[in-house]
Wavefront OBJ file of the C-alpha trace (Angstrom):
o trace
v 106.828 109.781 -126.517
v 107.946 107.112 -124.654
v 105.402 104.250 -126.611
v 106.004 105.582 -130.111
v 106.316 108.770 -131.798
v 102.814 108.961 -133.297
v 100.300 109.621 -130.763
v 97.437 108.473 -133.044
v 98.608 105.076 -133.455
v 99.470 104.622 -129.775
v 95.755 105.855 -129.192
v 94.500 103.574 -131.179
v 96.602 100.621 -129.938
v 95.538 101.348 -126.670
v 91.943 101.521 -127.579
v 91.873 98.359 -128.939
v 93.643 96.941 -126.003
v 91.101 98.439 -123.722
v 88.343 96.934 -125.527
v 89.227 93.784 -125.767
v 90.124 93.431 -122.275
v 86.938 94.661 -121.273
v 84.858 91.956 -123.681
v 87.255 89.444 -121.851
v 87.025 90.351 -118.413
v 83.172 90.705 -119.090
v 82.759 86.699 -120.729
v 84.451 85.645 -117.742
v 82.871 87.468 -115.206
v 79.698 86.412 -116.491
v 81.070 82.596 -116.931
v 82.110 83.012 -112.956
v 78.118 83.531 -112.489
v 78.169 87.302 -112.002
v 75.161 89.547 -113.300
v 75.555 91.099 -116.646
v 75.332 94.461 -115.865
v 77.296 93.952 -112.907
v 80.036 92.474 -114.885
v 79.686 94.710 -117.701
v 80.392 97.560 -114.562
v 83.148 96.201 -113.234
v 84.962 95.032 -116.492
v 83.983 98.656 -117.765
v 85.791 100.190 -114.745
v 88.639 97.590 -114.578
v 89.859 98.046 -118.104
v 89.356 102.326 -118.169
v 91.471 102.273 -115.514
v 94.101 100.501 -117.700
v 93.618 102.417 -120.833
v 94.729 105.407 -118.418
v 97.383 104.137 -117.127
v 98.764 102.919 -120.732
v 97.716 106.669 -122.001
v 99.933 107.725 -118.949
v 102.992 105.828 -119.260
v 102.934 107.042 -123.130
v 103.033 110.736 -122.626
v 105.668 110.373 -120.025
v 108.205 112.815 -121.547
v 112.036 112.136 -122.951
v 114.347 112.841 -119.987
v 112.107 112.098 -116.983
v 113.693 110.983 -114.322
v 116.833 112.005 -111.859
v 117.227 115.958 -112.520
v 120.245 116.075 -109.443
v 119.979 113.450 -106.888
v 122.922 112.941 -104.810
v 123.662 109.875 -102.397
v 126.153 110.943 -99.818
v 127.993 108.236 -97.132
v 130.839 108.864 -94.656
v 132.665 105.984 -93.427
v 135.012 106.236 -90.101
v 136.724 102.963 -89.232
v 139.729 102.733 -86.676
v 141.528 99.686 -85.489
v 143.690 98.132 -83.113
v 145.841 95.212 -83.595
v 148.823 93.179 -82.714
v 151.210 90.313 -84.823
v 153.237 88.028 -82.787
v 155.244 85.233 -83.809
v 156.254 82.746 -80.944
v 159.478 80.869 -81.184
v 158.171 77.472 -79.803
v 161.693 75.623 -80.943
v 164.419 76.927 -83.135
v 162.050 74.703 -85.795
v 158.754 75.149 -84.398
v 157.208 78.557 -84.299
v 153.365 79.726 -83.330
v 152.470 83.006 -85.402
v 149.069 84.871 -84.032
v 147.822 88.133 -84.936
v 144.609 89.467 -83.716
v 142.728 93.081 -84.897
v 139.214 94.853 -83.532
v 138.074 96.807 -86.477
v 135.309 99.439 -85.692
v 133.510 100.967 -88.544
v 130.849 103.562 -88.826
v 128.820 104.889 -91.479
v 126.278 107.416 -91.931
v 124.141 107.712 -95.026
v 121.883 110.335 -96.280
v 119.901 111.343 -100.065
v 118.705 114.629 -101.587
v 116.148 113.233 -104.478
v 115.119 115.371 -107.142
v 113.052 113.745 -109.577
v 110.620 114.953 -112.186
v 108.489 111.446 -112.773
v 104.959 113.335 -112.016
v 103.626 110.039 -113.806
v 104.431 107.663 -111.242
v 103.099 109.234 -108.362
v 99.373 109.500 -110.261
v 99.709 105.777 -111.364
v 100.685 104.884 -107.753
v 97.386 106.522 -106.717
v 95.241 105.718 -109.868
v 94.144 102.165 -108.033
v 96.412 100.200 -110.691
v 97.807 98.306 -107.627
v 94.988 96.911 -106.360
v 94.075 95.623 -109.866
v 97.480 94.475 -110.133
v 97.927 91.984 -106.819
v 93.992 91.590 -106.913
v 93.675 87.285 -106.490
v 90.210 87.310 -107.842
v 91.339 88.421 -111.122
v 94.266 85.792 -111.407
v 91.520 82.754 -110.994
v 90.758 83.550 -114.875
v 93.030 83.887 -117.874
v 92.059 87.211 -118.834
v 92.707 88.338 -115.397
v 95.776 86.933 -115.168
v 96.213 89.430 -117.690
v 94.834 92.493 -116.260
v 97.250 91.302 -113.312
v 100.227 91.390 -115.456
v 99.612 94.410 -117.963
v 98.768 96.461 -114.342
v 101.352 95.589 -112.461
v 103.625 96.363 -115.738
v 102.219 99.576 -116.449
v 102.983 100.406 -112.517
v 106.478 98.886 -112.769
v 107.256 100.629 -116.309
v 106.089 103.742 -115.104
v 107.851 103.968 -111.365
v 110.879 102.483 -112.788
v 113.823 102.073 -109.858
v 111.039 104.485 -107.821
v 111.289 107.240 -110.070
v 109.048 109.399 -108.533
v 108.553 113.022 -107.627
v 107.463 111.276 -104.150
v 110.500 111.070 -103.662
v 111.599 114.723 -103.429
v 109.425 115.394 -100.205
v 111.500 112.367 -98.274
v 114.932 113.127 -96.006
v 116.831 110.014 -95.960
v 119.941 109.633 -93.130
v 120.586 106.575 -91.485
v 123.415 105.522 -89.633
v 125.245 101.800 -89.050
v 128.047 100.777 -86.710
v 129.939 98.071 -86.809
v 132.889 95.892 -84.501
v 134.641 92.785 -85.573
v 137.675 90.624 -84.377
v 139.273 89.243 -87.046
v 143.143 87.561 -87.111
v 145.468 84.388 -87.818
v 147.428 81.328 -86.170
v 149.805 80.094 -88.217
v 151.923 77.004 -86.856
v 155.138 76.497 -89.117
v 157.462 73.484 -88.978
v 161.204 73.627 -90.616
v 162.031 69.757 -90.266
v 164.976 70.723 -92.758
v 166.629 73.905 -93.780
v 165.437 73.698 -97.297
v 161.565 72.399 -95.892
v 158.493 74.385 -94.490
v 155.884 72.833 -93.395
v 152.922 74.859 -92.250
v 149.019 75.250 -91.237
v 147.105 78.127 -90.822
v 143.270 79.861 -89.843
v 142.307 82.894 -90.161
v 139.198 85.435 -90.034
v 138.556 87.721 -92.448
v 136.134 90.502 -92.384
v 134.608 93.341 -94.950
v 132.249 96.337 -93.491
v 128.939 96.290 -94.632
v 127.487 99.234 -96.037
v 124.634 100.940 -98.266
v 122.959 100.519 -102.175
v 123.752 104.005 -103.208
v 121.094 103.749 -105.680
v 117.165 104.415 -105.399
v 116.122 101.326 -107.128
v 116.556 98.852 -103.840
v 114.698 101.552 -101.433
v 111.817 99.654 -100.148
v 112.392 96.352 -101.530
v 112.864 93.797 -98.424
v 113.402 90.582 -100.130
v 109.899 90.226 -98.075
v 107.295 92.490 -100.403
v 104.103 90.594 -100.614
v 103.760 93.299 -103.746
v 106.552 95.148 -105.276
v 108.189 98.050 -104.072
v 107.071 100.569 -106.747
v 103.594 99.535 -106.599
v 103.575 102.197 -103.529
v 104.942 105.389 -102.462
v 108.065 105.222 -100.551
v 108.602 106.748 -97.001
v 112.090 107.631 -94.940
v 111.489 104.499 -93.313
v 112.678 102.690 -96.262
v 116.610 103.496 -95.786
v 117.487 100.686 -93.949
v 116.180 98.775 -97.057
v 119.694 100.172 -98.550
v 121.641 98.498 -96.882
v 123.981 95.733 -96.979
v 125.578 93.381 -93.788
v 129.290 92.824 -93.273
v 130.674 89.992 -95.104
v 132.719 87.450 -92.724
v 134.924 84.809 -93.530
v 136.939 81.855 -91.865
v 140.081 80.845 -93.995
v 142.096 77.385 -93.211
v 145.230 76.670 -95.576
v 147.814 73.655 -94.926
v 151.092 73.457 -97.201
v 154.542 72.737 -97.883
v 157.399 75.523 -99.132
v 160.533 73.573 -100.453
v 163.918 75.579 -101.720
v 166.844 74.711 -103.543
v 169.636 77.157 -104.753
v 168.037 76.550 -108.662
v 164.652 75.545 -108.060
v 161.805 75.897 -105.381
v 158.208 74.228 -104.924
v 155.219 75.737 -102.694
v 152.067 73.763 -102.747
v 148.813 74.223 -100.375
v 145.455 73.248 -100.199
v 142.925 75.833 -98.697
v 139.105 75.835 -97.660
v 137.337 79.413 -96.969
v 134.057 79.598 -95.743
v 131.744 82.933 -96.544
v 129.001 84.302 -94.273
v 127.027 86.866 -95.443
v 128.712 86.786 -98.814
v 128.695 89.988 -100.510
v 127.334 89.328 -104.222
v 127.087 92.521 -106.525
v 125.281 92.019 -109.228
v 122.767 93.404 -112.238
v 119.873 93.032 -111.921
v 118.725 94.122 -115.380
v 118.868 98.026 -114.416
v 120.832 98.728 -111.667
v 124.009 97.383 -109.766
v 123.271 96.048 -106.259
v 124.918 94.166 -103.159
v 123.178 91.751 -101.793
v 123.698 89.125 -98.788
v 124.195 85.558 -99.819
v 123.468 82.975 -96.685
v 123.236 78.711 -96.488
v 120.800 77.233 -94.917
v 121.352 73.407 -93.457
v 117.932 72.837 -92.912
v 114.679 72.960 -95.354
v 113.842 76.264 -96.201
v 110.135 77.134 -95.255
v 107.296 77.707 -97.622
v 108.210 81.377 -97.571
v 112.516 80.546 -99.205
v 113.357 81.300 -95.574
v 115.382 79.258 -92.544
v 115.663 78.871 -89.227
v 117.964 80.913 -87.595
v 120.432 78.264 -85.953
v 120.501 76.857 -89.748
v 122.171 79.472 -91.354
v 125.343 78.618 -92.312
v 128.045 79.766 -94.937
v 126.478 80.404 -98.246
v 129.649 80.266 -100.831
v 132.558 77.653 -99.734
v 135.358 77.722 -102.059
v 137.844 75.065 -101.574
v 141.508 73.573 -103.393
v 145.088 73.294 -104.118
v 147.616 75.590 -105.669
v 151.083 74.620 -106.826
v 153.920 77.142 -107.616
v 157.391 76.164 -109.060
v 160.498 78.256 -109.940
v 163.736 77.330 -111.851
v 166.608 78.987 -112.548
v 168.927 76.239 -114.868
v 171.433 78.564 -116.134
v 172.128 82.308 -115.016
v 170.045 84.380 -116.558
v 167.012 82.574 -116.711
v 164.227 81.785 -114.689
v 161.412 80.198 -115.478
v 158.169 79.816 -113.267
v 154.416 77.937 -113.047
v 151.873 77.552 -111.252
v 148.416 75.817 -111.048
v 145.098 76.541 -108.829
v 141.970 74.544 -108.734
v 139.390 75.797 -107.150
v 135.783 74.985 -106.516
v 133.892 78.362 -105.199
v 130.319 76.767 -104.866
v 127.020 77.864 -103.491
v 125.139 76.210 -100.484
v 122.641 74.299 -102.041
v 119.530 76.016 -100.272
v 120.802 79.952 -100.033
v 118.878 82.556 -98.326
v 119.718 86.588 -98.423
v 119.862 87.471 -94.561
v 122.327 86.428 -91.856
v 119.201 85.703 -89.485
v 117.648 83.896 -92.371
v 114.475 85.720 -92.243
v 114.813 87.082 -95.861
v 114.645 84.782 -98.977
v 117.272 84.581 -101.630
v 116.744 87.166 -104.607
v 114.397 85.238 -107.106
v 116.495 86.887 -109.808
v 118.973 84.506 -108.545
v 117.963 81.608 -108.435
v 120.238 79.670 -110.211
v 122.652 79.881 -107.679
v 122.156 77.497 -105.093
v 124.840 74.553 -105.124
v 126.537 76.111 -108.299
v 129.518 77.768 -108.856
v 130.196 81.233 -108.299
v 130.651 83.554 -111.309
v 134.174 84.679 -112.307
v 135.753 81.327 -110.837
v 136.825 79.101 -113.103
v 137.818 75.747 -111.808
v 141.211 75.530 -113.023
v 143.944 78.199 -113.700
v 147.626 78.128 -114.803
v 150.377 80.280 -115.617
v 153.264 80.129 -117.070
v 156.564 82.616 -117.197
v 160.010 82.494 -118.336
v 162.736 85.486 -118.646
v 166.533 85.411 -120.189
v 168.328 88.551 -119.192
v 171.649 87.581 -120.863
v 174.887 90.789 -120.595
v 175.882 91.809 -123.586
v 179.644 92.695 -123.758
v 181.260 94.194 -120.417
v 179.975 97.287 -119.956
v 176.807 96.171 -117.775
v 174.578 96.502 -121.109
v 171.921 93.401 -120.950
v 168.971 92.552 -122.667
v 165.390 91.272 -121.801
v 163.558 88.691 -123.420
v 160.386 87.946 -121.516
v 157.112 85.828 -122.098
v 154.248 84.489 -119.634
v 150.878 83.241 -120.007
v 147.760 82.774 -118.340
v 145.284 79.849 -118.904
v 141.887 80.289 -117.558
v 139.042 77.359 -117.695
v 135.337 77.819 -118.125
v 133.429 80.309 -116.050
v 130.327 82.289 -115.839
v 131.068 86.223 -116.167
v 127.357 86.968 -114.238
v 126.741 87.101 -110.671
v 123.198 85.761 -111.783
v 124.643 82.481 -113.363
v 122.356 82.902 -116.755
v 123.757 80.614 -119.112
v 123.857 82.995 -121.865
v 126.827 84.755 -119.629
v 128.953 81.630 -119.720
v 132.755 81.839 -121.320
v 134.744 79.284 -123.005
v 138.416 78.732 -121.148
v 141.130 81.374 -123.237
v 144.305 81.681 -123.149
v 146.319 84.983 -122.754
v 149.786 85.672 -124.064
v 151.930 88.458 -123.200
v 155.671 89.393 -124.147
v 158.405 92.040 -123.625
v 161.917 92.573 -125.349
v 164.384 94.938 -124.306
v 167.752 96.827 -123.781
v 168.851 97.784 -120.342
v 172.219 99.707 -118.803
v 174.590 99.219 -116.731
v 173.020 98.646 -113.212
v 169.560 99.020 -114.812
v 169.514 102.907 -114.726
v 167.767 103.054 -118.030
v 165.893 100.486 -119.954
v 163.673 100.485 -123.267
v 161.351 97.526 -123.567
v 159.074 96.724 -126.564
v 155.989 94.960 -125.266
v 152.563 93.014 -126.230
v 149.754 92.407 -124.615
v 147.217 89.830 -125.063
v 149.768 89.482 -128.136
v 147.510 86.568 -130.014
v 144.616 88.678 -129.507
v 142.309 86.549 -127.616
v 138.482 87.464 -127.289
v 136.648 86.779 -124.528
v 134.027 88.554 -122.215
v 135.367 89.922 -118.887
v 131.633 90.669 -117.874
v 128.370 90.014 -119.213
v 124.933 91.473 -118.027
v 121.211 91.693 -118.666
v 120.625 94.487 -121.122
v 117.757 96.893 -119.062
v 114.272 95.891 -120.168
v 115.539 93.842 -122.797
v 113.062 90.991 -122.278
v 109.118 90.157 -121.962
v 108.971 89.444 -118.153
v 111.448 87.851 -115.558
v 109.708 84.358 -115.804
v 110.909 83.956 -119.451
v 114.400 86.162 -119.297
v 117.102 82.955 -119.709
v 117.270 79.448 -121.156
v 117.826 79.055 -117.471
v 113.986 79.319 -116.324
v 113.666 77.400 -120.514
v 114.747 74.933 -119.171
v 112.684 74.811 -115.664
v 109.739 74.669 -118.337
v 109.841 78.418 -119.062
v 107.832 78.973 -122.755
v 110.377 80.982 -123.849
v 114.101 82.835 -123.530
v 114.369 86.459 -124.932
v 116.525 88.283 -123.186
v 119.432 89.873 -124.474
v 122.886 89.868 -122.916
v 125.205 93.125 -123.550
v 128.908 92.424 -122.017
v 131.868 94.464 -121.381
v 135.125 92.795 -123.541
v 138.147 92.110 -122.621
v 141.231 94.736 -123.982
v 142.244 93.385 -127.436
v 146.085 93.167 -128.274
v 147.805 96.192 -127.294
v 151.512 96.834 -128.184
v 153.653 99.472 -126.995
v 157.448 101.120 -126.083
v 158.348 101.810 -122.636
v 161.638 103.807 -121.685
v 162.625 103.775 -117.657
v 164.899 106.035 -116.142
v 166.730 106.520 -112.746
v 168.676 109.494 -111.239
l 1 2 3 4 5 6 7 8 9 10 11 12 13 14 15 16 17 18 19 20 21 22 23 24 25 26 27 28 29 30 31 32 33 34 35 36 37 38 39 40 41 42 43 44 45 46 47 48 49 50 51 52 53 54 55 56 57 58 59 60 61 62 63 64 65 66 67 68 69 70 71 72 73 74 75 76 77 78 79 80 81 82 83 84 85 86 87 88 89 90 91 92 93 94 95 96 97 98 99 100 101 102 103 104 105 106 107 108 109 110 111 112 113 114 115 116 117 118 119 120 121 122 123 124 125 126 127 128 129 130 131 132 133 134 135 136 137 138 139 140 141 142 143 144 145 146 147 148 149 150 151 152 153 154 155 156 157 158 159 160 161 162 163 164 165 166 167 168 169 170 171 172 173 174 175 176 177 178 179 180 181 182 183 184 185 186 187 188 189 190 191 192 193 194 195 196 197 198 199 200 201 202 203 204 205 206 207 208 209 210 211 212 213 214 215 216 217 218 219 220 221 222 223 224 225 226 227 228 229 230 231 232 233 234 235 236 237 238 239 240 241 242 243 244 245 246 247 248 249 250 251 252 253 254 255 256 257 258 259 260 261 262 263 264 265 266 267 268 269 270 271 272 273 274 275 276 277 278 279 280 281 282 283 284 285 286 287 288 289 290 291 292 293 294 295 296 297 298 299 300 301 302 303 304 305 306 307 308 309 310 311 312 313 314 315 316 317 318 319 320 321 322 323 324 325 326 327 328 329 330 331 332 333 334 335 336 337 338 339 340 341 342 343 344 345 346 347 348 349 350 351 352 353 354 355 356 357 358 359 360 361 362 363 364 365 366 367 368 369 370 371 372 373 374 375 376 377 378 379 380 381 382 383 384 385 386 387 388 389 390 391 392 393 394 395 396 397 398 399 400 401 402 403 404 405 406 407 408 409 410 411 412 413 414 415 416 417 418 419 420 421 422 423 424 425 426 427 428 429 430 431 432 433 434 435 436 437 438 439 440 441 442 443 444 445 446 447 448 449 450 451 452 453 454 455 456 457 458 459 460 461 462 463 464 465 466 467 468 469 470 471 472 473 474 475 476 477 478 479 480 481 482 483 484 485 486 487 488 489 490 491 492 493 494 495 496 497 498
């Protein structure tokens, strides 16, 4: 049973729930000035239709849901594209490259679904209790609002429904982008480059593979499941190509024992492909700025939209070789990858940012920590004079504070770590065999590579993260289940070469 697994107390828990509601929704309708029978009626008829719907969602059986559905997408891309580099002076040279990338993609779905429950909740009337605005002007039909619409939402979770067996989805997108570089490079000295560089990058768009997104627009005056879908929905599935425009400026300096390369880099994001949980399935959404005021609706203009994520900074690499033998090598980036400050989900702007993320305008992005370093060195000294040498080999990896979810909840933030690895090791003459002994993560760090919203782990959306706590949410209870990072590993590795 999916509300217990003694039907006589979920009975009776539901027939105390139905009677109350129906003494509350009477009071008030009699307190809004309605006649007593009349509100005796229509709380009578209000609050049956609830106990049904919480006797329905109970008896849904164990294993309802997906029996065999299978999402199916073919992609076909081809492109054509040319790199030049342009000898200006013998220290002067102009590099462009240009590329036309054509992509199609055609989508279809075979649903087989056994959730008979939805589809009678769906036409049971629950949704129009549910988004009914006369019942909201009261606290116990507030209520009603809420317990309906989660019966509904419980019940046609991610559209589970055997509606969906009678649709035939196919849809089709196609796609064709320029994308390419300049790069002007100046060698005032043999041992000096100086250079500056644009580019355009560009990543297809493509499809949700996953029933849970199929009819939710980002412009639902009610939500999705609250309805039977139709075949129209596809194009709810999918996703717009993600476009960037790069700029970099830098130095490359080289000595016979050492070398320097530092840059600093701005990349701009349009249409920002964000994949994230959303508390029960994995989705891509769009992620737009908007440089004027959004509308009373979360949505902009269309000449406002501009990049939503900006991630700007500098990077420094060095390499030394003192002695023979050894090298040793570092390198710093920091990097600020932050959000427009008013985001919207469309490239047109005419759909409104996810409110399940809405701690992301003018923060950072997750899984971009400000400031990284690293750290290597390696001693391959000979041993004797037979070509025998040995390996001795250490780097590290220093990450700062980040965010591991896509929806920013501060529950998902991690501490800065550290990560150690090491090899040792014996290797022949001209490196034709070699055995190593190596460590990973050899201090045995722990830290969270991702964390997520555990599925229906919390009372409603409005009270899921200290995030909305703090906003003046009453309360945070959801739960957070993450995916670790690998714990020390150690192991031998022999090489060989014939």
């Amino acid at each position: 049973m999916a509300c217990g697994a003694n039907p006589l107390a979920t009975s009776a828990l539901i027939g105390g729930t139905q009677a109350q509601l129906n003494a509350g929704l009477t009071n008030a309708f009699i307190n809004a000035g309605m006649d007593p029978g009349v509100a005796a009626a229509q709380a009578g008829a209000i609050s049956t239709g609830l106990g049904n719907g919480l006797s329905a969602l109970a008896a849904i059986p164990e294993g309802t849901g997906d029996v065999a559905s299978r999402y199916y997408q073919k992609s076909e891309n081809w492109a054509l594209f040319t790199h030049n580099i342009v000898h200006i002076t013998p220290q002067l040279d102009l590099t462009l490259g240009l590329r036309y990338t054509h992509e199609s993609k055609r989508f279809s779905a075979d649903f087989n679904n056994n959730n008979a429950t939805c589809a009678a909740l769906q036409a049971s009337g629950l949704s129009a209790i549910a988004t009914n605005p006369q019942l909201g002007a009261t606290p116990p039909g507030r209520l009603v609002n809420q317990l309906a619409g989660g019966i509904l939402t419980l019940g046609c979770l991610g559209n589970g429904s055997t509606g969906l067996n009678a649709l035939d989805l196919h849809d089709r997108i196609s796609d064709g982008e320029f994308s390419g570089t300049a790069v002007l490079s100046w060698k005032p000295l043999d041992a000096l480059l100086l250079y500056g560089s644009y580019s355009r990058g560009y990543k297809a768009g493509g499809y949700n593979l996953d029933r849970f997104q199929l009819g939710s627009t980002g412009l639902n005056p009610v939500p999705a499941v609250f309805s039977p879908r139709s075949n129209a929905d596809v194009t709810t599935l999918r996703f717009a190509a993600e476009k960037v425009d790069a700029f970099e400026v830098g130095l490359k300096y080289s000595q016979p024992k050492w070398s320097a390369n530092i840059a600093a880099f701005r990349q701009e994001f349009r249409n920002f492909q964000l994949n994230t949980f959303n508390g029960t399935s994995f989705i891509v959404q769009n992620i737009n700025g908007c440089d004027g005021d959004l509308s009373a609706a979360r949505t902009c203009d269309k000449g406002d939209v501009s990049p939503g994520l900006v991630s700007q900074g500098v990077e420094l690499e060095l390499t030394a070789s003192p002695v023979r033998n050894v090298r040793i090598s570092g390198g710093m980036t920091y990097a600020r990858a932050k959000f427009a400050n008013r985001l919207v989900g469309s490239g047109d702007g005419s759909v409104p940012l996810d409110p399940a993320l809405f701690l992301l305008p003018g923060s950072i992005n997750s899984q971009a920590p400000e400031l990284v370093t690293t750290a290597s060195a390696a001693w391959t000294p000979e041993i004797g004079s037979n070509g025998l040498s040995a390996l001795f080999y250490v780097d590290a990896r220093m990450t700062g504070d980040f965010n591991t979810g896509s929806d920013l909840f501060p529950e998902k933030e991690q501490d800065g770590f550290s990560v150690v690895n090491a090899r040792i090791g014996l290797r022949g003459p001209e490196q034709k065999w070699a055995i190593e002994f190596w460590g990973q993560n050899i201090f045995n760090a722990k830290y969270t590579q991702v964390a997520f919203s555990s599925p229906l782990q919390s009372s409603s959306p409005a009270t899921s993260t200290t995030g909305q706590f703090a906003s003046g949410g009453v309360m945070a209870n959801q739960l957070i289940s993450a995916y670790l990072a690998e714990p020390r590993t150690y192991g031998i590795t022999l090489r060989g070469s014939f």
